[in-house]
C-alpha positions as CSV (number, residue, x, y, z in Angstrom):
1,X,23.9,11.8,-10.8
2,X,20.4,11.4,-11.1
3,X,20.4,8.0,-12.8
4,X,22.3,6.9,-10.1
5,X,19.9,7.9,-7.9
6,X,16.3,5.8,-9.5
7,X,19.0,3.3,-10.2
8,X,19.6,3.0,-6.5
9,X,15.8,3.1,-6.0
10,X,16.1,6.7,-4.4
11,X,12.2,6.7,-5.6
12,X,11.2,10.9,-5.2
13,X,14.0,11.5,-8.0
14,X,12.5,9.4,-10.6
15,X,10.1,12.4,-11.7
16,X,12.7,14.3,-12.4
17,X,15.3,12.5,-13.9
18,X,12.4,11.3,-16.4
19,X,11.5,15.5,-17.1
20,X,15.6,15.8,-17.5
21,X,15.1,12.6,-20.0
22,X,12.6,14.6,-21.7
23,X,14.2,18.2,-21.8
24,X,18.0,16.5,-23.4
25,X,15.7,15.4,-25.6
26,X,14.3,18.8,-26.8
27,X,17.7,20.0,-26.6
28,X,18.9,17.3,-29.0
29,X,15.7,17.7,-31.6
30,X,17.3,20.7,-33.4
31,X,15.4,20.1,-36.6
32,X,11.9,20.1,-34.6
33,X,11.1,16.8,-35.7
34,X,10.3,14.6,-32.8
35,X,7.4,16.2,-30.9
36,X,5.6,12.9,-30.4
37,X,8.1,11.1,-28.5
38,X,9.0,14.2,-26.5
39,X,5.3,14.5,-25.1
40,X,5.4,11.2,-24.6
41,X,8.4,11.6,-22.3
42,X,6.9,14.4,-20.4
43,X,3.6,12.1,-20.2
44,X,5.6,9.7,-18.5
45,X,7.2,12.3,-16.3
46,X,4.1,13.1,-15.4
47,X,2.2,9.8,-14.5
48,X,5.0,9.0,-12.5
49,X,4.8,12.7,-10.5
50,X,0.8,11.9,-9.9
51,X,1.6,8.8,-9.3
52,X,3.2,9.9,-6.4
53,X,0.9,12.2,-5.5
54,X,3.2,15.1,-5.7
55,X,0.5,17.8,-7.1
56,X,3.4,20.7,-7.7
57,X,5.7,18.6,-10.0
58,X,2.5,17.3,-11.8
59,X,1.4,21.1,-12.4
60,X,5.1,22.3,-13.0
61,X,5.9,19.5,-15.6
62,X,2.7,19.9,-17.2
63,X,3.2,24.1,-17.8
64,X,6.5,23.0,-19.3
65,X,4.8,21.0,-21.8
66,X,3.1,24.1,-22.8
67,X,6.2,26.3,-23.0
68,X,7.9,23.6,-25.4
69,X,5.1,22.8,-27.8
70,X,3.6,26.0,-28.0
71,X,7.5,27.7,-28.3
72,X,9.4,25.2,-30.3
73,X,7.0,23.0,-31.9
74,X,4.5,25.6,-32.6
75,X,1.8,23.0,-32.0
76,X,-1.5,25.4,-30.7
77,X,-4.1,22.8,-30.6
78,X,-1.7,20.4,-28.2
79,X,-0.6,23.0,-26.2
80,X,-4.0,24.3,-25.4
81,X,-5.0,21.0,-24.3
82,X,-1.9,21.0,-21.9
83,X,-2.6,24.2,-20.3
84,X,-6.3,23.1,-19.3
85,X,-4.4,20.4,-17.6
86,X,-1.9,22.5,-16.0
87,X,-4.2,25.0,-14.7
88,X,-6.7,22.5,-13.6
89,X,-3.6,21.3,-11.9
90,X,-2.8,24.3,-10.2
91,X,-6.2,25.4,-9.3
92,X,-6.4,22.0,-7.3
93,X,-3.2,22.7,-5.7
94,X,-5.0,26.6,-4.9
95,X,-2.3,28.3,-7.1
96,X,-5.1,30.6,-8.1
97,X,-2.2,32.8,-9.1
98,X,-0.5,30.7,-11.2
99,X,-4.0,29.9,-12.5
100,X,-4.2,33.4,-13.7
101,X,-0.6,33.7,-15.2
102,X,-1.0,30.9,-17.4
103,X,-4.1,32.9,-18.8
104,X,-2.0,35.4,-19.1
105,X,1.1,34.3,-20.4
106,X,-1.1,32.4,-23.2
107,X,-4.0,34.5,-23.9
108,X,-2.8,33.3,-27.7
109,X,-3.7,29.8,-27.0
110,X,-7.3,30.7,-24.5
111,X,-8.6,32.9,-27.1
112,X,-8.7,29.4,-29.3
113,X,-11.3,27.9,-27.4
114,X,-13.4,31.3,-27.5
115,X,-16.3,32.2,-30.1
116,X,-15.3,35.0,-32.3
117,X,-17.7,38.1,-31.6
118,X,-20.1,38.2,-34.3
C-alpha cells in the first residue's frame, strides 16, 4: 500500500499518500463539518509536493482544494484564494491552458474579486 511505501522511506509517494489522507477524510466528513482540518491536510500535501519541487502535483493538489471547498463545503472566499494559487501554479508550470480552464470552470468564484459595473 502506500503507507507502506513512506513507511519504507519510498520518498516521491509521500505527496500522495498525504492527498489520499486528505480525500478519506472528505469521504468520511458526511455532515460537512470538518473543513479546517481537511485543508490543513491538503496544506500539508502540498508543502511536501513543493517541497520536492514537483510543480504538477503542487498545481494538481492545489485545484483539488478548490473542487472540494467550493463543491462540498461551499466555502467561496477560501476557494477563491486556492484557485489564485492553483493558477499561479500552473501558469509557472506554462499550463496556460489549464490557466484558462480554471477561469472557466469557476467564473462563479473570479467574478468575486471583480467590481460590479456601476
Amino acid at each position: 500500500t502506500v503507507e507502506n511505501w513512506c513507511q519504507d522511506d519510498v520518498v516521491n509517494c509521500r505527496p500522495t499518500a498525504l492527498l489520499l489522507k486528505a480525500e478519506a477524510l472528505v469521504l468520511r466528513d458526511v455532515k460537512r463539518t470538518k473543513q479546517q482540518e481537511v485543508i490543513c491536510m491538503y496544506q500539508e500535501a502540498i508543502a511536501v509536493a513543493e517541497t520536492m519541487g514537483i510543480l504538477r502535483w503542487e498545481a494538481l493538489f492545489t485545484e483539488r482544494v478548490v473542487e472540494v471547498i467550493d463543491g462540498l463545503y461551499r466555502d467561496k472566499q477560501t476557494a477563491l484564494v486556492f484557485l489564485q494559487r492553483a493558477a499561479e501554479l500552473y501558469g509557472r508550470w506554462g499550463a496556460e491552458g489549464k490557466v484558462q480552464h480554471l477561469d472557466n470552470t469557476y467564473k462563479h468564484l473570479t467574478s468575486l474579486t471583480r467590481a460590479p459595473d456601476t
